[in-house]
Structure formats: C-alpha cells, structure tokens
N, C-alpha and C positions, 0 to 999 in steps of 0.2 A: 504494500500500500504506500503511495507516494505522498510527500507533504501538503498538495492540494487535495487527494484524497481526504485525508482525515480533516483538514479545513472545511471542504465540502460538507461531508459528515457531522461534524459538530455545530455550523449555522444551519443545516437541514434541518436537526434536532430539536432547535433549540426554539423554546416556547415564549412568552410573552405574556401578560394581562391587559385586554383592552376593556370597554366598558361598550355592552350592547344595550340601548333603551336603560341605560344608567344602573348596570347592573354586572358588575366584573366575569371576565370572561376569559380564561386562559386556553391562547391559543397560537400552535406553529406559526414562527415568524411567518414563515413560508405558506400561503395557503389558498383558499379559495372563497367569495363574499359568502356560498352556499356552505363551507365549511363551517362557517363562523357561525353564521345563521343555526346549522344544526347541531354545534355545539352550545350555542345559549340554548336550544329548545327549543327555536323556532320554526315552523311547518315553514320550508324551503319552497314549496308548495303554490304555496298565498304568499309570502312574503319578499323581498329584494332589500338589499343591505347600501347603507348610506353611509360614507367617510363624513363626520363633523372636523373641518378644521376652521377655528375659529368662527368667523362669518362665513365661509365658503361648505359646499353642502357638494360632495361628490358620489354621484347616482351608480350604483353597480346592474340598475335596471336594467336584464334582457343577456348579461354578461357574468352570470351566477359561477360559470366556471374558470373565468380565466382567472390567470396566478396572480396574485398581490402579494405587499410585504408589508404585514403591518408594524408597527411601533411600541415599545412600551407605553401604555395611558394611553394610549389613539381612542378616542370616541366614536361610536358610530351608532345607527338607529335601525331599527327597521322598518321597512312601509307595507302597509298591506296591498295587497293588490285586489282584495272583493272590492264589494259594494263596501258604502260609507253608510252607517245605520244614521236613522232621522228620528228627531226625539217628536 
C-alpha cells in the first residue's frame, strides 16, 4: 500500500457532525445529499437536502446522488417535496 493509499483511506473514512433541520448529524466527509438525508431519518423519498451557508441556500434538488464534501458544523435543511398542508 502506497502513501497516497493510506491518505486516500483515512479522509475516505473519516466522519464529520453537521446539523440537519437543527439536529446533529454525523456523517462521511465524503458523501451523498440522499446519504445525509437517510442518515438523519429522513424518507429520501419526499425529501431533497439544502447547504445553509450563511445567507446563501444551496438546492441539492433532483441531484440526490452526486458526491459532496461536507464540513465540520455545515448546516443544512430538508424540503419536502409533497403537497404543503393548509390550515
């Protein structure tokens, strides 16, 4: 195994805490908006995952599997994708 091997191998590994709908969430730096999604709980299903950075709101809508790298603390939300219920 070469020195980039085992480099590769240990940031592959290596996990993270971000915060989904404000509720900690540990997860592969390395990973996917639907992975995140299904490891907070959330039906992958109905839902699409949202980067908060500061004021700016980045949509992973319709792109569930492409790779991302998220951050230690990164925030993010989820949106539903049904119907909006009406009181």
């Amino acid at each position: 195994m070469t020195t980039a091997d085992i480099q590769h191998k240990e940031t592959s590994g290596k996990t993270v805490t971000i915060t989904v709908d404000g509720e900690p969430v540990e997860v592969p730096k390395h990973t996917t908006p639907n992975a995140v999604l299904g490891l907070a709980g959330i039906e992958v299903a109905t839902h699409y995952l949202v980067r908060i950075t500061g004021r700016h709101q980045h949509s992973f809508a319709g792109r569930g599997e492409e790779e991302i790298t998220v951050h230690e603390r990164e925030t993010f939300v989820s949106v539903s994708t049904g119907p909006t219920p009406t009181a």
